[in-house]
C-alpha positions as YAML, in Angstrom:
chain: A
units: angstrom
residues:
- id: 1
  name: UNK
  ca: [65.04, 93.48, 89.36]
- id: 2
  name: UNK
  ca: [66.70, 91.12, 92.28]
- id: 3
  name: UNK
  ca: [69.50, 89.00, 91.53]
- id: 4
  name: UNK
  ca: [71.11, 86.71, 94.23]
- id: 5
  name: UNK
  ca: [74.87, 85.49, 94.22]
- id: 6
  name: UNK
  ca: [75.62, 82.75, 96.22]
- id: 7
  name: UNK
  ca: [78.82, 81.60, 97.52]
- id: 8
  name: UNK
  ca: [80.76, 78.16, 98.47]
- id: 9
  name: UNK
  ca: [82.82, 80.09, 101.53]
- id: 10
  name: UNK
  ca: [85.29, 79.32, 102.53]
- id: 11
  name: UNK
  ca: [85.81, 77.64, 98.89]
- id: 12
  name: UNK
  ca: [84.91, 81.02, 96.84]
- id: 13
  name: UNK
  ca: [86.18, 83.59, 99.45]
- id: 14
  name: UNK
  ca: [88.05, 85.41, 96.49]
- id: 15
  name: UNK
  ca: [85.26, 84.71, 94.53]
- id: 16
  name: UNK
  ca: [82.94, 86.29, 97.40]
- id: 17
  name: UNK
  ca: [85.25, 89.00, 98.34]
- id: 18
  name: UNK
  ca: [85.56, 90.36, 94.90]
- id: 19
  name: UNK
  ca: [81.81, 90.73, 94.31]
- id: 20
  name: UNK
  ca: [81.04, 92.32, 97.59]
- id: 21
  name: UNK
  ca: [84.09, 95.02, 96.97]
- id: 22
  name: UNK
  ca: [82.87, 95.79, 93.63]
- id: 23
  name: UNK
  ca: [81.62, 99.21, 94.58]
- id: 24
  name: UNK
  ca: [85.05, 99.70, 96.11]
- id: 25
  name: UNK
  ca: [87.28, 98.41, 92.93]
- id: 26
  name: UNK
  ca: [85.13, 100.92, 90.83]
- id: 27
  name: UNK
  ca: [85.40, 103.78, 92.77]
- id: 28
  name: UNK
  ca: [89.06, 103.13, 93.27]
- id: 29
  name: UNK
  ca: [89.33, 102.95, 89.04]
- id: 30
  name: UNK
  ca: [87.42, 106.22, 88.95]
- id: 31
  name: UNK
  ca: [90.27, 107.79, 91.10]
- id: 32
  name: UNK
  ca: [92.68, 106.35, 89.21]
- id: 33
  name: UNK
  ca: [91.24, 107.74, 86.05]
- id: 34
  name: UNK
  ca: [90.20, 111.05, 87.16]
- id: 35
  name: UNK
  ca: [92.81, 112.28, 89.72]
- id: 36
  name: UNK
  ca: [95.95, 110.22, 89.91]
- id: 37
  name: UNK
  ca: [96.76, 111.84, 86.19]
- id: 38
  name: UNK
  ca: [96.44, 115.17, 87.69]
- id: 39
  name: UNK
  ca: [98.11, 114.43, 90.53]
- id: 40
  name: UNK
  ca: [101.26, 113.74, 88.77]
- id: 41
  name: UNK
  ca: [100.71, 116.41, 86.45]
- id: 42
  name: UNK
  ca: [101.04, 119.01, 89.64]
- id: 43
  name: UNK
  ca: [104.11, 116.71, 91.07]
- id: 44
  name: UNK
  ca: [106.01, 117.40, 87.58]
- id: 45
  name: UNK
  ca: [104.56, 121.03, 87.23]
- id: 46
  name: UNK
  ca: [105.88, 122.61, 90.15]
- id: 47
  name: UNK
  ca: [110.01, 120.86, 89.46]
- id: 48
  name: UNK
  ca: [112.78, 123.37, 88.26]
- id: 49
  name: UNK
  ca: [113.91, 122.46, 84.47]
- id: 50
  name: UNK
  ca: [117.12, 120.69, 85.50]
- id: 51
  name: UNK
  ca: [115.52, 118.39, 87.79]
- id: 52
  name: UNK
  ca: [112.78, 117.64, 85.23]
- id: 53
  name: UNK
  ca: [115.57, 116.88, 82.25]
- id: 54
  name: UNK
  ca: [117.48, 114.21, 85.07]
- id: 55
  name: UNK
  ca: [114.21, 112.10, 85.67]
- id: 56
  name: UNK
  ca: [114.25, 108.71, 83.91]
- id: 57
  name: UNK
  ca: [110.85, 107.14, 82.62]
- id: 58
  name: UNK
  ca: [110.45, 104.72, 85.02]
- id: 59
  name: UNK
  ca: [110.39, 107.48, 87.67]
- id: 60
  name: UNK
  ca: [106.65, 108.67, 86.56]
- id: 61
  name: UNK
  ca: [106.45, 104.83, 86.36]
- id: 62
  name: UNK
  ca: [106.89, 103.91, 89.80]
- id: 63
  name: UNK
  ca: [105.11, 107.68, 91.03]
- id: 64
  name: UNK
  ca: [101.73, 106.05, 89.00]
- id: 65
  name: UNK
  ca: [102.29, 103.14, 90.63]
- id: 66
  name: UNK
  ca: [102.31, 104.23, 93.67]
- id: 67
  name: UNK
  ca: [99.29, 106.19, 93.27]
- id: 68
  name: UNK
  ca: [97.63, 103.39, 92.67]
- id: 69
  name: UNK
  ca: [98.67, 101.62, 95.40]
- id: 70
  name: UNK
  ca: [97.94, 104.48, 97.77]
- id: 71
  name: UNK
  ca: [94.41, 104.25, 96.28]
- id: 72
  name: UNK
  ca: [93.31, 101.01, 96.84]
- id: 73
  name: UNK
  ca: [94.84, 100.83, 100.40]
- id: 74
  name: UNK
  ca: [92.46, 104.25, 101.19]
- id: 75
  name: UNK
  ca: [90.14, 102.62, 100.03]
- id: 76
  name: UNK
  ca: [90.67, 99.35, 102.00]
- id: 77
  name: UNK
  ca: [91.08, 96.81, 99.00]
- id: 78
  name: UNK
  ca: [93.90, 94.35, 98.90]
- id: 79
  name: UNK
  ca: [94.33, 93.35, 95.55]
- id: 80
  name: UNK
  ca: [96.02, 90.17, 96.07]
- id: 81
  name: UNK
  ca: [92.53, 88.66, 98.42]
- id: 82
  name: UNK
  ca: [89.99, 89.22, 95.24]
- id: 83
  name: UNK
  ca: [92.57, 87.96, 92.68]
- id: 84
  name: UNK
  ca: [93.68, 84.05, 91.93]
...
């Protein structure tokens, strides 16, 4: 099977940008799924009791967050050029 996608550029650049990073996006989601959970599971792990009982839920908030971020930018994808 072939299948062609044509673009208006520089009208559709997001458009264009966000089917030819496709690849990217996914493999960036499978990261995200597979090893940013265990990840923080090992950053939480390895933290004496009393430190663990301070933390405040938006801690492992922002950690997963910035994960994620630290994902796509190995990965070379900036969000904000393939969204509206």
């Amino acid at each position: 099977m072939k299948a062609k996608l044509i673009f208006d550029v520089p009208e559709e650049r997001k458009e264009f940008l966000a089917a030819v990073r496709a690849s990217d996006v996914v493999s960036v989601l499978w990261t995200i799924t597979y090893n940013v959970g265990k990840s923080m599971e090992s950053h939480y792990e390895g933290m004496p009791d009393e430190e663990y009982e301070k933390l405040r839920p938006m801690d492992a908030v922002t950690l997963f967050r910035e994960r994620i971020s630290d994902a796509l930018v190995d990965a070379g994808i900036n969000i904000d050029d393939l969204i509206e």
